[in-house]
N, CA, C and O of each residue as an XYZ file, in Angstrom:
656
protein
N     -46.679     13.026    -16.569
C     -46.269     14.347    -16.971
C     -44.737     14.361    -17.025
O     -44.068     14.159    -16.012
N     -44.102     14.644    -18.429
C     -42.611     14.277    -18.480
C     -42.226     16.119    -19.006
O     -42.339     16.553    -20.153
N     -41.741     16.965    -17.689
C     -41.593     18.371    -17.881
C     -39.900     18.273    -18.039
O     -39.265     17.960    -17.032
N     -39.310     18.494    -19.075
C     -38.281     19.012    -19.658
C     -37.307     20.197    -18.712
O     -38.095     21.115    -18.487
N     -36.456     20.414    -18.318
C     -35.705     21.812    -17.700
C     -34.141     21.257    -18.605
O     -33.422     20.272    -18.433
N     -34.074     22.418    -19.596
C     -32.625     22.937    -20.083
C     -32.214     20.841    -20.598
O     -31.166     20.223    -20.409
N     -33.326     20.421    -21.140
C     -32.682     19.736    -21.758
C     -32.978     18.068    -20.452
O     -33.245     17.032    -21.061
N     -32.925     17.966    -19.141
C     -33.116     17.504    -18.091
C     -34.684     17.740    -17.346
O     -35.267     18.768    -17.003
N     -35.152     15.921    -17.255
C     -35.847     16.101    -16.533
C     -35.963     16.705    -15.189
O     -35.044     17.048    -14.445
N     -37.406     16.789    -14.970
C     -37.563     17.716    -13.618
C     -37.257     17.134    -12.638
O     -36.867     17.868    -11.730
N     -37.276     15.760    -12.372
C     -36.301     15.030    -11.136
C     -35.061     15.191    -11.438
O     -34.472     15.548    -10.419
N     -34.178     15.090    -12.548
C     -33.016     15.151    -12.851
C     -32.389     16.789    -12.534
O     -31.225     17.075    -12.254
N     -33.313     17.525    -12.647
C     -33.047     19.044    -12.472
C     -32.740     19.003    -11.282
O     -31.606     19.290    -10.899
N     -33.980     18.531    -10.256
C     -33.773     19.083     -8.571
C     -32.630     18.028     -8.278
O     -32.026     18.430     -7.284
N     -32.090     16.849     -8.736
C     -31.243     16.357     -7.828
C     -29.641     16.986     -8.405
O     -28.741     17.099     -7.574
N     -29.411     17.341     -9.767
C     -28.649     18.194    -10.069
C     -28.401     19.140     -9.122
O     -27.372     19.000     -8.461
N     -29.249     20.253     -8.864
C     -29.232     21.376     -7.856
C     -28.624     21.135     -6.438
O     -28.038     22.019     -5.812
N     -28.700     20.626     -6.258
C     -28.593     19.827     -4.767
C     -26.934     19.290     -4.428
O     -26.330     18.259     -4.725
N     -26.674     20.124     -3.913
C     -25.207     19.875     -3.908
C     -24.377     18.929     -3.228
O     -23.811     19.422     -2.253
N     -24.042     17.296     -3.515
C     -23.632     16.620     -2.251
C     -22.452     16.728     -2.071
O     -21.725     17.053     -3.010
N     -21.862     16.442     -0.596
C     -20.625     17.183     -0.329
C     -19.056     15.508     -0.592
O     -18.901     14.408     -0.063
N     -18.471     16.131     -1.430
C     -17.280     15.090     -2.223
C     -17.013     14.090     -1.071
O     -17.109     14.476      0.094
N     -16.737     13.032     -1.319
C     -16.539     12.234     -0.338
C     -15.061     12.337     -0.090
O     -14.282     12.496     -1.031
N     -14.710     12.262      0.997
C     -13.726     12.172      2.219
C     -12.634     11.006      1.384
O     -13.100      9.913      1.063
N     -11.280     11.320      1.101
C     -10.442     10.490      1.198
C      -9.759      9.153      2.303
O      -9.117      9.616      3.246
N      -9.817      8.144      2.274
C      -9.292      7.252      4.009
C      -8.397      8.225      4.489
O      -7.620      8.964      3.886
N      -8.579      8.126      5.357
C      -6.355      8.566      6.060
C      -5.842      7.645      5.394
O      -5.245      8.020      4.384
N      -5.861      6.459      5.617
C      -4.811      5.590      5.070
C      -4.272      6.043      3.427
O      -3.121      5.946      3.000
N      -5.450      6.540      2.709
C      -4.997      6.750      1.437
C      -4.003      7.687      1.378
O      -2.858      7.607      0.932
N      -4.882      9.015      2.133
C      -4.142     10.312      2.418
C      -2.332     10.381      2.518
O      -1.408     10.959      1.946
N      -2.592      9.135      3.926
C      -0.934      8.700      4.296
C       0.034      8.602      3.593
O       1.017      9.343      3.571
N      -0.263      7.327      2.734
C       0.178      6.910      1.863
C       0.139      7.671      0.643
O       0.435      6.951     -0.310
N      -0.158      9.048      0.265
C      -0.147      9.779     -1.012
C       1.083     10.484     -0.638
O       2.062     10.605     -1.374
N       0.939     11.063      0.871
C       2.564     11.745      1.441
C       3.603     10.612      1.004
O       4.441     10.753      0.113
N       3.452      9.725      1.603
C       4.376      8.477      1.873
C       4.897      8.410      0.109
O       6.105      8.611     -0.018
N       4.300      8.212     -0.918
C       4.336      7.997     -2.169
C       5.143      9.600     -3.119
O       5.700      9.688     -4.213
N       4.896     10.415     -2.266
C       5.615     12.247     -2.992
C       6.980     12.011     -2.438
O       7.988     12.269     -3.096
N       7.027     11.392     -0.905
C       8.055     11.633     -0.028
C       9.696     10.741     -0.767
O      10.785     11.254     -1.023
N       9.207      9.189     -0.934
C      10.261      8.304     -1.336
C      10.638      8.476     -2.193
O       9.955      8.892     -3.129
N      11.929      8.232     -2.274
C      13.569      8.231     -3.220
C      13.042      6.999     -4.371
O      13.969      6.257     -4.697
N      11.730      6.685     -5.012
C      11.900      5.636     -5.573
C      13.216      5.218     -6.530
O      13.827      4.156     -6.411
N      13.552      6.365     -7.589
C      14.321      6.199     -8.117
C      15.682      5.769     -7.667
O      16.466      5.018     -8.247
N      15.815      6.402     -6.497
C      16.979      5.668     -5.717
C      17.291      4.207     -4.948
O      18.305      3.509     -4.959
N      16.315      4.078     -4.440
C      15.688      2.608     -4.094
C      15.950      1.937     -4.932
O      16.919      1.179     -4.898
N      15.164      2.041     -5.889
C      15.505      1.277     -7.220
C      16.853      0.915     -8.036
O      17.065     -0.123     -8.662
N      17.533      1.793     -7.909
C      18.261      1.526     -8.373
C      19.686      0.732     -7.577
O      20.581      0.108     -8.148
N      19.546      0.979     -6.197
C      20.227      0.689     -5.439
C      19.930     -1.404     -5.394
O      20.793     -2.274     -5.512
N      18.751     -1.537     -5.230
C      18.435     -2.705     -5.752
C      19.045     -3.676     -6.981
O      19.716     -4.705     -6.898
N      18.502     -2.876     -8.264
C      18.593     -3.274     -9.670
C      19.658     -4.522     -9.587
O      19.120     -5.565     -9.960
N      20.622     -4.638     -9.313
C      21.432     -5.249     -9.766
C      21.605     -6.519     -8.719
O      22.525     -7.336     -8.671
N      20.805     -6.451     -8.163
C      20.543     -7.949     -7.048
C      18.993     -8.551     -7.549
O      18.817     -9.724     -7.219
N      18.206     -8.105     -8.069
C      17.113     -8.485     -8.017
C      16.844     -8.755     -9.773
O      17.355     -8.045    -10.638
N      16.370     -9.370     -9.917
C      16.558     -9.820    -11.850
C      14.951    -10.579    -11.510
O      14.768    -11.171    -12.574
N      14.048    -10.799    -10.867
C      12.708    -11.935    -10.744
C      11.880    -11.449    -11.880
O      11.212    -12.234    -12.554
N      11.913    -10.043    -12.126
C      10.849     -9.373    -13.158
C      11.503     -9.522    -14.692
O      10.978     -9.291    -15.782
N      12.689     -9.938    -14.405
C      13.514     -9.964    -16.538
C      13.962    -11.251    -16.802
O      14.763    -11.468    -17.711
N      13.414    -12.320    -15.924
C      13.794    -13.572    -16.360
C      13.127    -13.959    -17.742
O      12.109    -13.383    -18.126
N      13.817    -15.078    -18.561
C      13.459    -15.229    -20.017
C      12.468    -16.059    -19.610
O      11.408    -15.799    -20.179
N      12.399    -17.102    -18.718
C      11.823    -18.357    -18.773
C      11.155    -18.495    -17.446
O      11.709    -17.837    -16.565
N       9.743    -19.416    -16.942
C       9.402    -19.252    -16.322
C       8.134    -18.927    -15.741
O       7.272    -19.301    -16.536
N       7.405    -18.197    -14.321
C       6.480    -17.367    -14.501
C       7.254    -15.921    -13.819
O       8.191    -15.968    -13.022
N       6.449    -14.334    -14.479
C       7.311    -14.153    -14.654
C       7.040    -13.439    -12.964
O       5.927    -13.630    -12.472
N       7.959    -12.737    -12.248
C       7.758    -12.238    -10.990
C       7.393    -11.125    -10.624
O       6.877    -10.574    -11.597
N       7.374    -10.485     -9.757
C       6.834     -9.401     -9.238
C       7.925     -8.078     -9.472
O       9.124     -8.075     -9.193
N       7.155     -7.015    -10.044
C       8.233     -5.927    -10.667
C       8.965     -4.967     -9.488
O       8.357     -4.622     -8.474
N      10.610     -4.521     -9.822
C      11.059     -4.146     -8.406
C      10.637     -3.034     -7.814
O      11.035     -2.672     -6.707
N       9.472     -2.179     -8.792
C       8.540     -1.091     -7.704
C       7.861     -1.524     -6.474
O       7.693     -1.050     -5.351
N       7.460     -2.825     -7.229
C       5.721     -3.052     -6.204
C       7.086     -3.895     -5.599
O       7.905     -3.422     -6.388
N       7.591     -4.475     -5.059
C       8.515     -5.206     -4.508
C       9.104     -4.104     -3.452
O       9.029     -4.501     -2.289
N       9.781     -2.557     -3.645
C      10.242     -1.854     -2.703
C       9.243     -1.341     -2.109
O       9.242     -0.930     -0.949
N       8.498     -1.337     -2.735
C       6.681     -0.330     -2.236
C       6.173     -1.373     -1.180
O       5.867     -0.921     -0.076
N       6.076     -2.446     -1.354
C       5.798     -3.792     -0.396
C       6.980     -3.854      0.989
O       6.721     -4.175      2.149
N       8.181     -3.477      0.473
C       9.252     -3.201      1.825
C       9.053     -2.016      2.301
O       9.267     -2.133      3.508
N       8.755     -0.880      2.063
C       8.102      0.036      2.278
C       6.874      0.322      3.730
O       6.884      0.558      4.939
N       5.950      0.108      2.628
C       5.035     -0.289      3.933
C       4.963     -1.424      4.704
O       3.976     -1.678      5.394
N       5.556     -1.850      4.664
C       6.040     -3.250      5.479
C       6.847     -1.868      6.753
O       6.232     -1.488      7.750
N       7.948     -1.463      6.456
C       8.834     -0.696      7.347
C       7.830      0.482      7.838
O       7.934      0.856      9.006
N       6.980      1.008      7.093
C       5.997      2.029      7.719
C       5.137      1.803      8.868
O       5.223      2.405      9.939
N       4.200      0.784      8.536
C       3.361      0.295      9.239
C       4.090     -0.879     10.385
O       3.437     -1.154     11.391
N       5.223     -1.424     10.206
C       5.685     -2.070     11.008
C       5.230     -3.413     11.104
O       5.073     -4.021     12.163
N       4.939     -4.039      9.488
C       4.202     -5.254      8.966
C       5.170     -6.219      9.604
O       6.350     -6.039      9.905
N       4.502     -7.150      9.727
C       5.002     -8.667      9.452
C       4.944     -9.054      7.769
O       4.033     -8.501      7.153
N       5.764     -9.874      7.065
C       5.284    -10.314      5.958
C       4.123    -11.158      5.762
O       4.014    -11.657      4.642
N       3.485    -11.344      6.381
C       1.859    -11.804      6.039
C       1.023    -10.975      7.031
O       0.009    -11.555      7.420
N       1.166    -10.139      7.363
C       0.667     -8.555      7.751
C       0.429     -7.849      6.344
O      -0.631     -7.565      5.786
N       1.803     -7.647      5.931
C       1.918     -6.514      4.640
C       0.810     -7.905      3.257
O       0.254     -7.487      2.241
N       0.808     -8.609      3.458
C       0.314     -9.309      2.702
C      -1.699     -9.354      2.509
O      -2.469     -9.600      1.581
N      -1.815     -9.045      3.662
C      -3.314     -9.033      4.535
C      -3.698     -7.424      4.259
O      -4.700     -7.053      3.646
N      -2.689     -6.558      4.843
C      -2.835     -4.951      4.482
C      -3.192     -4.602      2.626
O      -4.057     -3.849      2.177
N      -2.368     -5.294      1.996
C      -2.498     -5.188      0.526
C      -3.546     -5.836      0.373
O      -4.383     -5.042     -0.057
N      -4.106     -7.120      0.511
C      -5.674     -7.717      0.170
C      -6.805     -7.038      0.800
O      -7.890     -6.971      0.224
N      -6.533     -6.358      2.353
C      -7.552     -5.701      3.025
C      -8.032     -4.170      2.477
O      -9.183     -3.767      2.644
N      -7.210     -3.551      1.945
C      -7.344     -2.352      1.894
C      -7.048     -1.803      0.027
O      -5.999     -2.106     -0.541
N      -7.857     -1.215     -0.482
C      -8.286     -1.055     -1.344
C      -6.945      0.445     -1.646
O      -6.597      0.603     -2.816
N      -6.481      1.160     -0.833
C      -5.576      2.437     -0.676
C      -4.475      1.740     -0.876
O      -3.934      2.068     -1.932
N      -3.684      0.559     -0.046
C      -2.565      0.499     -0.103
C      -2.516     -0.690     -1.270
O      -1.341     -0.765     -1.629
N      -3.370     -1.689     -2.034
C      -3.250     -2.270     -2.791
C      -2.617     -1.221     -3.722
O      -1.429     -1.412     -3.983
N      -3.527      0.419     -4.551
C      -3.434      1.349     -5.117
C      -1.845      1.205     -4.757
O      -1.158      0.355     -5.325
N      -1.304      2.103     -3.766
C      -0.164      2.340     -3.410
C       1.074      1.483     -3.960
O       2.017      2.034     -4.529
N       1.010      0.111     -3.757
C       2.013     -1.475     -3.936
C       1.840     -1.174     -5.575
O       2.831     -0.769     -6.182
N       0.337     -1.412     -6.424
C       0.669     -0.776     -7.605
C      -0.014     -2.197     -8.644
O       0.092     -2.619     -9.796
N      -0.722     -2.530     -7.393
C      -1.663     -3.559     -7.893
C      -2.780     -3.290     -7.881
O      -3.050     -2.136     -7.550
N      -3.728     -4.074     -8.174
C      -5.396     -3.423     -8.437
C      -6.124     -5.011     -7.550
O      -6.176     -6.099     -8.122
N      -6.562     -4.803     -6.258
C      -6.974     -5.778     -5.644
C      -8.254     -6.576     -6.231
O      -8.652     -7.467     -5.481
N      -8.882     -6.432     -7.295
C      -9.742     -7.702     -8.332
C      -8.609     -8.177     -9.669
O      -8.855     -8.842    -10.676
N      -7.739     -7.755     -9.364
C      -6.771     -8.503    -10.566
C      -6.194     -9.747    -10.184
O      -6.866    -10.554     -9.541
N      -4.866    -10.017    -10.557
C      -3.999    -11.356    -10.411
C      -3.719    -11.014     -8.523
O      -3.596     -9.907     -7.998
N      -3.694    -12.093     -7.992
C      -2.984    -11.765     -6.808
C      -1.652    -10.852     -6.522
O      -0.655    -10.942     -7.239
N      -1.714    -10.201     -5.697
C      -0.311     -9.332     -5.250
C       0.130     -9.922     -4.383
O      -0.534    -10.515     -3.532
N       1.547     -9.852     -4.456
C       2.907    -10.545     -3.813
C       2.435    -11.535     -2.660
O       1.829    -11.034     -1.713
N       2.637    -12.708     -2.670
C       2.455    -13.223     -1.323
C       3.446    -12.723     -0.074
O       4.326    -11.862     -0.094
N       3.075    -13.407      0.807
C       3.757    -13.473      2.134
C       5.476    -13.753      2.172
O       6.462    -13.282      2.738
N       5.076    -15.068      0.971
C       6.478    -15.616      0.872
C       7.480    -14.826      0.039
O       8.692    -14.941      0.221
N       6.782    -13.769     -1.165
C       7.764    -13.087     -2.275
C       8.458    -12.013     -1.464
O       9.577    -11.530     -1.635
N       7.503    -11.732     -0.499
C       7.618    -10.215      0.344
C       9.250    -10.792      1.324
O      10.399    -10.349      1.343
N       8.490    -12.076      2.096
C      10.004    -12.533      3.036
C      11.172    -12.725      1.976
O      12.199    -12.080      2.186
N      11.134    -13.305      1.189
C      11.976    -13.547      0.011
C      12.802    -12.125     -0.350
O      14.022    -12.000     -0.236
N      12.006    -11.228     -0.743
C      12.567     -9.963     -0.601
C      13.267     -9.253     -0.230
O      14.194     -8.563     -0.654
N      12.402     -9.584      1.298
C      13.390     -8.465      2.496
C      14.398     -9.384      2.807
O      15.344     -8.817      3.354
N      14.601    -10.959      2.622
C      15.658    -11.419      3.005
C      16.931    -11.112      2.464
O      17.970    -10.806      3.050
N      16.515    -11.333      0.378
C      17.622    -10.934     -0.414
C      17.673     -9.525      0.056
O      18.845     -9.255     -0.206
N      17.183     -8.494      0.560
C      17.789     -7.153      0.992
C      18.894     -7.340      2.362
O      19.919     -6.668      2.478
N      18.490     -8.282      3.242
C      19.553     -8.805      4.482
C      20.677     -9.365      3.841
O      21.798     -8.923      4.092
N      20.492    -10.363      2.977
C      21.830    -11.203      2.576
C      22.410    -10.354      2.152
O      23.582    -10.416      2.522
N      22.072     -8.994      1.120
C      23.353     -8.532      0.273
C      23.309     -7.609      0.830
O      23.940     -6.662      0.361
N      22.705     -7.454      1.840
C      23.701     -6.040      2.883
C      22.938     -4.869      2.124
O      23.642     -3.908      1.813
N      21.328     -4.816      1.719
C      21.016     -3.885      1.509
C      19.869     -2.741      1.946
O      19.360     -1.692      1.551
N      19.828     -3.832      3.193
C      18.709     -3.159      4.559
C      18.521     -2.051      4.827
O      17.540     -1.323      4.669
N      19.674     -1.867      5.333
C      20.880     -0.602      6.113
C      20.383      0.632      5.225
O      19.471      1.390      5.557
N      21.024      0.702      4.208
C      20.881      1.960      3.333
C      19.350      1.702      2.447
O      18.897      2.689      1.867
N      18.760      0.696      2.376
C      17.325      0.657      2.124
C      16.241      1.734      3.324
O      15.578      2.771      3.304
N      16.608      0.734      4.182
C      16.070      1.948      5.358
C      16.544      3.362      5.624
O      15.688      4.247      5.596
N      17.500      3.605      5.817
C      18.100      5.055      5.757
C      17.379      5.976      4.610
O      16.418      6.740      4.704
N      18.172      5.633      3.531
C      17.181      6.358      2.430
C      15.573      6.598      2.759
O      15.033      7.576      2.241
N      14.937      5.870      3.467
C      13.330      5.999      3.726
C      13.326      6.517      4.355
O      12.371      7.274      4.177
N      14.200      6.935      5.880
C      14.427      7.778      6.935
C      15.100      8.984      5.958
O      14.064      9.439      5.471
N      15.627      9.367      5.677
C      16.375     10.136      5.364
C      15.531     11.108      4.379
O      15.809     12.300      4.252
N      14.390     10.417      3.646
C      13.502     11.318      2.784
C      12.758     11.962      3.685
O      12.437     13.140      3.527
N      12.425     11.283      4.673
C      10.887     11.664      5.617
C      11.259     13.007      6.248
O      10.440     13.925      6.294
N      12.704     13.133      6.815
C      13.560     14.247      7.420
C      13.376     15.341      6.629
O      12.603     16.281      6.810
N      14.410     15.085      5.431
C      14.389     16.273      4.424
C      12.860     17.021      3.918
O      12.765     18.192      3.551
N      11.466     15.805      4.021
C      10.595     16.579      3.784
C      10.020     17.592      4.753
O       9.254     18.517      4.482
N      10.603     17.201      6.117
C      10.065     17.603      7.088
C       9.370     17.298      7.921
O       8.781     17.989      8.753
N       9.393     15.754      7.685
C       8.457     14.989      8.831
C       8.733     13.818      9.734
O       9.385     12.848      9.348
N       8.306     13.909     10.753
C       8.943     13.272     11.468
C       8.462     11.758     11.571
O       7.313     11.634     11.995
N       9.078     10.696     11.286
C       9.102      9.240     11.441
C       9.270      8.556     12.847
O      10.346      8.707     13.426
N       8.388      7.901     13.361
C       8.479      7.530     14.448
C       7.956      6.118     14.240
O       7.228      5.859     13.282
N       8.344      5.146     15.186
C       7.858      3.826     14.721
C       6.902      3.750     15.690
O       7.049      4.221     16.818
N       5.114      2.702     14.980
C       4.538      2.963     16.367
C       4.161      1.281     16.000
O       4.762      0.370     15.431
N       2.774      1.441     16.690
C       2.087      0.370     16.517
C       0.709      0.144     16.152
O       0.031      1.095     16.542
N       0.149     -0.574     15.668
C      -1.158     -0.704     15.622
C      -2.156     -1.813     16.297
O      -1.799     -2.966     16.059
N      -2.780     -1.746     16.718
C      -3.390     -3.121     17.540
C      -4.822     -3.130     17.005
O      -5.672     -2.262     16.807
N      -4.730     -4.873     16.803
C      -6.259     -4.820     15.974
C      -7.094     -5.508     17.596
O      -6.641     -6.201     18.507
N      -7.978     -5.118     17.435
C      -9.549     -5.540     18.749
C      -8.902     -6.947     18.829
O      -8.084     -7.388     18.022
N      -9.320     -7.498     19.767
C      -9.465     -8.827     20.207
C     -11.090     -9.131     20.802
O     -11.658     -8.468     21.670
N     -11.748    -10.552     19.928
C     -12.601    -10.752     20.599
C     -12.764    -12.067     21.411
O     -12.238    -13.148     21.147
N     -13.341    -11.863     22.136
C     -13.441    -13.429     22.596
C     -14.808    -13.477     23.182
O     -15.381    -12.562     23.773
N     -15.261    -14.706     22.927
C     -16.777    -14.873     23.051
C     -16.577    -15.408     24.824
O     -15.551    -15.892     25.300
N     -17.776    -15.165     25.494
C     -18.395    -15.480     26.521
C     -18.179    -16.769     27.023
O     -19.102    -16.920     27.823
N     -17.509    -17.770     27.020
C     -17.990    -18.928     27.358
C     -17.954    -19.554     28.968
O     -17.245    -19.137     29.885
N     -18.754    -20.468     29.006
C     -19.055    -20.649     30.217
C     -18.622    -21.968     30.713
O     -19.230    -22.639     29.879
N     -18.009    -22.858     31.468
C     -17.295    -23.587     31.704
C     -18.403    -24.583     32.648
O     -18.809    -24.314     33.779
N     -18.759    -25.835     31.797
C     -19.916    -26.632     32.149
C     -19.433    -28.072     33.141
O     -19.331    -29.233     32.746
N     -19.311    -27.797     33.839
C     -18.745    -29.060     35.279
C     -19.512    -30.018     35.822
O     -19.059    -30.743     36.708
């Protein structure tokens, strides 16, 4: 018996009706959507530009562009990454891949090494200092307060028994 409603079958009708409730955003995404309204990108950026050339080389392969590059120092300074932390956070998490500005089933995003590479050329040319400030300095003006914390992942360790 195939009963028709407004065009929709009658299973299709009752599960229509039935209202399920929108699914829940991560926090992490959430975080990171503040984190993403909050930053000076344009300023960042530009404060950069003229040390960093990896994305306009003629020849080569070509490198990582200087968004996803400050977005990667970024949450690196948010979360309080290690560079193969921030490297693990971007492959683990489906929000902050979004965020960096990569799509985690595409080409790989930044290794460990582009990320240290990075934040180093930000140490050598003395551009840490006011890299960080500017990130402090947005979080203030929006009204929120930045605090550095930590995160600790479980530790397991199996049972073992010591055979003499």
């Amino acid at each position: 018996m195939n009963r028709r409603c407004n065009g929709l079958s009658a299973v299709d009708a009752l599960f229509t009706s039935v209202r399920w409730p929108k699914a829940r955003q991560p926090r992490r995404a959430e975080v990171l959507a503040i984190l993403e309204a909050v930053c000076p990108w344009s300023e960042m950026e530009a404060l950069i530009r003229p040390h960093y050339s990896a994305d306009n080389q003629a020849t080569g392969r070509p490198g990582y562009s200087l968004a996803m590059m400050c977005r990667c120092r970024v949450l690196q300074l948010f979360y309080s990454l290690s560079d193969d932390g921030t490297e693990a956070a971007i492959l683990d998490s489906h929000a902050t891949a979004r965020f960096v500005g990569t799509d985690p089933w595409q080409p790989r995003p930044p290794s460990a090494s582009k990320v240290r590479a990075f934040r180093r050329l930000l140490s050598d040319r003395g551009l840490e200092p006011e890299f960080t400030l500017s990130f402090e300095l947005a979080f203030i003006g929006a009204g929120l307060q930045f605090r550095v914390g930590e995160i600790r992942e479980p530790v397991f360790r199996a049972n073992q028994k010591r055979i003499t």
